[in-house]
Phi, psi and omega in degrees: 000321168327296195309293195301306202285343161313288165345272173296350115333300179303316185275358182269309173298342188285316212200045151315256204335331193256349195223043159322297175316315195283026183285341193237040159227338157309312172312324177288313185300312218086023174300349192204129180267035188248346193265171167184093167300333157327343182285321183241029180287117165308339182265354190233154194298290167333314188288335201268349184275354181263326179292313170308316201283321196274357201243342165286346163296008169269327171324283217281003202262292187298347170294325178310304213301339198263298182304297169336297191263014174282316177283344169279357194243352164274351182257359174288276203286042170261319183276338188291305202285357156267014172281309181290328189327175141265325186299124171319313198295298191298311178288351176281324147346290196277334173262022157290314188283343199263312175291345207247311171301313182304314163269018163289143140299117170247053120302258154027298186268346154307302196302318149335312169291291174326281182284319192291303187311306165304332191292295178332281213248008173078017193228151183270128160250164174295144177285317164330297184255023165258337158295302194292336196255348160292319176293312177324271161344304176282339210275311202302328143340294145331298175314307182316291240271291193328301171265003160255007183264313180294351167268328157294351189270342157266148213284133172320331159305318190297327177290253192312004122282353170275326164306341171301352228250308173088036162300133170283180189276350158255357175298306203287021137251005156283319186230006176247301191242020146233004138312326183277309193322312178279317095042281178312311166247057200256293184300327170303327209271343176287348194259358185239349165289313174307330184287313201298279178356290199282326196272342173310313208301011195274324168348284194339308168336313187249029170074059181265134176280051190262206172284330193251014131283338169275302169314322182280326141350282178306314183307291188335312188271324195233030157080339209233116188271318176272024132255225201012271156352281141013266203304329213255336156310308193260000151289333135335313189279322193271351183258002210225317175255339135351286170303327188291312190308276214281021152261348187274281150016260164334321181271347165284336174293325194275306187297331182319317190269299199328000000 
């Protein structure tokens, strides 16, 4: 077996371009006695209590990303529809607010929430929800420009037949124009579910017990950051397309009925 794993190392420095595929199966063989994989090995007690220890960090990962991004999509289209006005006050609302959130770093404004807020308004929070309300917050910006672009995109006629109708102005947007509205960004709004996912790991920063706090956790104790890291790319990849599949889904569904 020695013999052999020599072997696919000299062809692997020989023949890289051609032998692409065996890139993420050389590390496992052992070609370098520098990696140890033994930290996350599925066969040994230490890899399933190190596995363990990186995959209970998905509870907290998709509950933040979820909480997060419901509120962001009720306070977008809260921000989005004086955005639609003819009145000069209500569109200077929404684009005050949209420039002002949109320019923040959000890094930034977590660390702001968490440590600023209390000092600000007097009350103490959680690292759980100084996470959901930062994230919440930068996202709902994104949101807004989204549902005012998709709320704008329907034909004028759907308005003036719902007035015909003798609809007010929040029936013809409850039952007229954000069933099309949505449909329509329905794929931006999966891409901004996906944006949240990956922008949680910033939560870590103020000790959110999410995935890429536990993994950094985990590097601390057992030395070894690119197996660990590792593990922590692809539970990311696999929870991301996940969402994706099922936004895709979704989005075959809605046209199925149309």
């Amino acid at each position: 077996m020695q013999i052999l794993q020599q072997k696919l190392c000299r062809l692997w420095r020989r023949y890289s371009p051609m032998m692409v595929g065996l890139f993420f199966l050389l590390p496992l063989g052992g070609c370098s006695q520098n990696w140890g994989w033994y930290v996350v090995n599925p066969a040994t007690p230490a890899g399933q209590r190190n596995l363990k220890f990186l995959i209970d960090g998905l509870y907290y990962t998709i509950a933040l990303s979820l909480t997060a991004i419901t509120i962001s999509i009720i306070v977008g289209l809260m921000i989005a529809l004086p955005g639609l006005s003819s009145r000069r006050v209500p569109r200077g609302i929404n684009r005050v607010y949209v420039e002002m959130v949109r320019a923040i770093p959000i890094l930034v404004l977590i660390l702001w929430v968490y440590y600023g807020l209390p000092q600000v308004a007097g009350i103490s929070i959680s690292v759980f929800w100084a996470g959901v309300l930062a994230l919440a917050v930068s996202d709902s910006a994104f949101q807004a420009e989204i549902f005012r672009a998709g709320i704008q995109s329907i034909n004028r006629g759907q308005y003036e037949a719902a007035a015909s109708i003798s609809l007010n102005y929040r029936d013809t947007m409850r039952f007229v124009i954000l069933p099309q509205a949505i449909k329509r960004i329905l794929p931006a709004l999966g891409n901004q579910l996906v944006y949240m996912l990956k922008m949680s790991s910033l939560v870590s920063v103020i000790g959110m017990q999410e995935l890429t706090r536990r993994a950094n956790e985990l590097v601390v104790t057992e030395y070894r950051p690119l197996e660990i890291y590792t593990v922590l790319v692809l539970e990311y990849l696999v929870v991301i397309l996940i969402v994706s599949a099922g936004v895709r889904w979704l989005e075959r569904r809605l046209n199925a009925a149309d």
